[in-house]
Legacy VTK file of the C-alpha trace (Angstrom):
# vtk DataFile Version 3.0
C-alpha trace
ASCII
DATASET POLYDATA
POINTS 208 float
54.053 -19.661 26.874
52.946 -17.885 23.486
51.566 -19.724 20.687
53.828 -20.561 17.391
51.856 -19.626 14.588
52.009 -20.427 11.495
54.901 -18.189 9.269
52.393 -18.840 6.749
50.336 -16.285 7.933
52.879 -13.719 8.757
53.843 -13.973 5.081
50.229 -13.587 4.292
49.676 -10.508 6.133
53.065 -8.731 5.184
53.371 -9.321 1.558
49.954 -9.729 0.572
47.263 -7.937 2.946
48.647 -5.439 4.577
50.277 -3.901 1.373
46.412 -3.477 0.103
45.484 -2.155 3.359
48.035 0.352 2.841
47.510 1.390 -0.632
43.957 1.236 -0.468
44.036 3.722 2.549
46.374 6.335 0.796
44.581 5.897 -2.407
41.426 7.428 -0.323
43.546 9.948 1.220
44.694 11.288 -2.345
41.416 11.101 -4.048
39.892 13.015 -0.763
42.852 15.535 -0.895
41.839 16.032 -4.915
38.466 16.633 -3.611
39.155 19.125 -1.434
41.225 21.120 -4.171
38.622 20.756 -6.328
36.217 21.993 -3.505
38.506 25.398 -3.115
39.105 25.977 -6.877
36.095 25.101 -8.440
38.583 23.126 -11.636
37.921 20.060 -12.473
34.284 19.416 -12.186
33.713 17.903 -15.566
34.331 14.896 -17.691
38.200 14.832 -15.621
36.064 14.431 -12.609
33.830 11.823 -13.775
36.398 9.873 -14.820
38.591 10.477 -11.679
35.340 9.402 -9.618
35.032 6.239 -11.522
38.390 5.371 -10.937
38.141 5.813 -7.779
35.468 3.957 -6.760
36.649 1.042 -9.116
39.744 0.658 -7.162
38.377 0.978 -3.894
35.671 -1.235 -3.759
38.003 -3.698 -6.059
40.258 -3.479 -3.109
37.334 -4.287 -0.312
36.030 -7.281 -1.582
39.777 -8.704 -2.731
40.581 -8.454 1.224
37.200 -9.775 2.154
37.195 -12.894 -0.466
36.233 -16.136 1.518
37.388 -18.448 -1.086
39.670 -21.464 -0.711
42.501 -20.160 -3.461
43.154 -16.494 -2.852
45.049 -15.029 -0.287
42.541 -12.716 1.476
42.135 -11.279 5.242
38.981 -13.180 5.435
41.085 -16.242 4.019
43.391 -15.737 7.002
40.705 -15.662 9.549
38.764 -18.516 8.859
42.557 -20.600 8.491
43.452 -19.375 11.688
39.814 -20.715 12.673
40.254 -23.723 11.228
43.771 -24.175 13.036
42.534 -23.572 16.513
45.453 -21.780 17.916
43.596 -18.210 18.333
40.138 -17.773 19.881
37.057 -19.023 18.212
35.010 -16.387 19.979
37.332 -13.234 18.861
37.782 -15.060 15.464
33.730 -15.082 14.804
33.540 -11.464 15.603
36.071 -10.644 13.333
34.597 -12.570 10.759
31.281 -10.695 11.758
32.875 -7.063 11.555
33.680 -8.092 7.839
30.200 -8.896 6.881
29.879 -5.134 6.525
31.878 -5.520 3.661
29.170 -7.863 2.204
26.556 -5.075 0.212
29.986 -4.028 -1.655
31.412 -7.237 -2.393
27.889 -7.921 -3.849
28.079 -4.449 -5.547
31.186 -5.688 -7.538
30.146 -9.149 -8.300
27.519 -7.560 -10.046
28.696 -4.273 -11.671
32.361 -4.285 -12.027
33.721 -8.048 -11.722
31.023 -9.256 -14.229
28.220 -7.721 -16.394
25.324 -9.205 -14.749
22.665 -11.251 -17.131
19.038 -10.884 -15.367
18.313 -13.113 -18.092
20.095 -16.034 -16.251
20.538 -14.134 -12.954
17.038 -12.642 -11.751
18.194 -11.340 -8.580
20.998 -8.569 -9.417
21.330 -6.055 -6.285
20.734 -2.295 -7.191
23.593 -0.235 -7.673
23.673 2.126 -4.433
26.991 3.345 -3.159
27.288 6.075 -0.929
30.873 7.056 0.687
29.287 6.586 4.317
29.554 2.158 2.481
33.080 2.460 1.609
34.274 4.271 4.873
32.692 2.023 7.048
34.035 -1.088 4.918
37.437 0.558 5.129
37.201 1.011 8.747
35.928 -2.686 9.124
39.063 -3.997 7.553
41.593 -1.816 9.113
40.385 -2.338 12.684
39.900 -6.314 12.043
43.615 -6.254 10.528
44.732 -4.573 13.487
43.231 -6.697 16.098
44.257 -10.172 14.310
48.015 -8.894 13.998
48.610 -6.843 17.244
45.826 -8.703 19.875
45.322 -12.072 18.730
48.817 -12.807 16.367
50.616 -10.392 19.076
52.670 -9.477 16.309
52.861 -5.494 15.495
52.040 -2.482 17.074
50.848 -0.861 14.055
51.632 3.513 13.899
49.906 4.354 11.024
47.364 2.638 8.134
48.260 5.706 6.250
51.736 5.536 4.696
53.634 8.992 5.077
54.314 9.752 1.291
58.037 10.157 0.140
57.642 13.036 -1.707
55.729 16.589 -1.480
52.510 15.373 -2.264
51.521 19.173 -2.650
53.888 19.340 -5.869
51.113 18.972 -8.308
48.449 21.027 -6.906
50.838 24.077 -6.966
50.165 24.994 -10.724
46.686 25.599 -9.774
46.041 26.173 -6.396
47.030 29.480 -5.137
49.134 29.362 -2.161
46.502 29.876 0.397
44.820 27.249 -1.000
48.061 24.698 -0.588
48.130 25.122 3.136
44.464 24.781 3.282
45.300 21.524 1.550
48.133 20.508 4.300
45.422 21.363 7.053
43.085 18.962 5.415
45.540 16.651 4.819
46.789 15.938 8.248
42.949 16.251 9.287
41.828 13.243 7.580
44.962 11.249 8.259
44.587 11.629 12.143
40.947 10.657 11.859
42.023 7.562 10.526
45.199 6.402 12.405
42.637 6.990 15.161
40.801 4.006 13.981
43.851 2.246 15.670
44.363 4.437 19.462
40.418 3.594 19.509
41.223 -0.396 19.658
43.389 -0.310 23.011
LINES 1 209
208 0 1 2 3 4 5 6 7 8 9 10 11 12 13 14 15 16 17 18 19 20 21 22 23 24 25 26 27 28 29 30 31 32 33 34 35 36 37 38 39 40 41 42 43 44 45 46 47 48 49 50 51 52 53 54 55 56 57 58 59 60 61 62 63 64 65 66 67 68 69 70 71 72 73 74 75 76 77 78 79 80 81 82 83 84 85 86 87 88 89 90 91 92 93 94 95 96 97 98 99 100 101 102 103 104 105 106 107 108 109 110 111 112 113 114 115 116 117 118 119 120 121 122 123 124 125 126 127 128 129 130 131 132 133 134 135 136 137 138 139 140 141 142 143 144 145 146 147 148 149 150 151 152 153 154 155 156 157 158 159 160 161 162 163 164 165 166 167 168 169 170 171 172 173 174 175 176 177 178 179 180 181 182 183 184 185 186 187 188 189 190 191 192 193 194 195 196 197 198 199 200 201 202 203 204 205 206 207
């Protein structure tokens, strides 16, 4: 007979941590898919670009260390884990690797405690990491969250089967780019597109 777990952290995982999955994973997708247009049309390489960049980044590894967030009042996936730890009805042994997959997370969480969550004071802080992001840190964090989501819903919470991390969008998401990339360009875009989605809904087929 199956466990009862807790609707606690169905809740949790529905309304609260999947929903960031989600968004955080399209988010990348866009700002990749902007990239790429960029790449083929050579526009918006200045200031625009900067400040989408920023953006960017700001969200994303915002994102990362709100999901990986160990502390006792947020709801968090890392939250989840160590509750589900502390209740004793999953695994110890598949909940510590879990929580070990999400260390990865660890140089960006520290990355936005410093830079972006607070403006660090050396004065009264002497050990402040150095800024070094690279998009090789944020796809690997990414990947460490969506596959650790994954397994604690669908192996261990035998909950979901999950399709797809990245939601399809409800609209043509080639719309915009049509007032300045020619049409060769657009299904260059679509070919890109689908690319990088099926690289990362493969994050999932690569779990069974």
């Amino acid at each position: 007979m199956s466990a009862v777990f807790p609707k606690q952290w169905s809740d949790w995982l529905d309304q609260h941590i999947w929903p960031q999955i989600h968004s955080m994973m399209i988010d990348d997708a866009y700002f990749k898919l902007m990239g790429k247009a960029r790449e083929l049309t050579g526009e918006f390489n200045g200031p625009i670009a900067g400040l989408i960049e920023v953006g960017y980044v700001t969200c994303q590894t915002l994102a990362i260390r709100r999901l990986c967030d160990d502390r006792r009042d947020v709801i968090s996936l890392r939250r989840l884990l160590m509750e589900a730890k502390a209740n004793g009805l999953v695994p110890q042994g598949q909940i510590d690797q879990l929580l070990r997959k999400l260390d990865s997370c660890d140089h960006i969480r520290g990355l936005v405690n410093d830079y972006l969550a607070h403006t660090a004071n050396p004065l009264r802080r002497p050990i402040v990491s150095e800024w070094e992001l690279q998009v090789g840190h944020l796809t690997k964090a990414q990947k460490a969250i969506c596959e650790t989501a994954i397994t604690l819903d669908r192996d261990l919470l035998q909950r979901k089967h999950y399709v797809a991390l990245i939601p399809v969008p409800q609209f043509d998401i080639m719309q915009e780019f049509k007032h300045w990339v020619p049409d060769t360009g657009v299904e260059k875009l679509w070919e890109f597109w689908h690319t990088h989605n099926d690289a990362v809904n493969a994050w999932i087929s690569a779990l069974k």
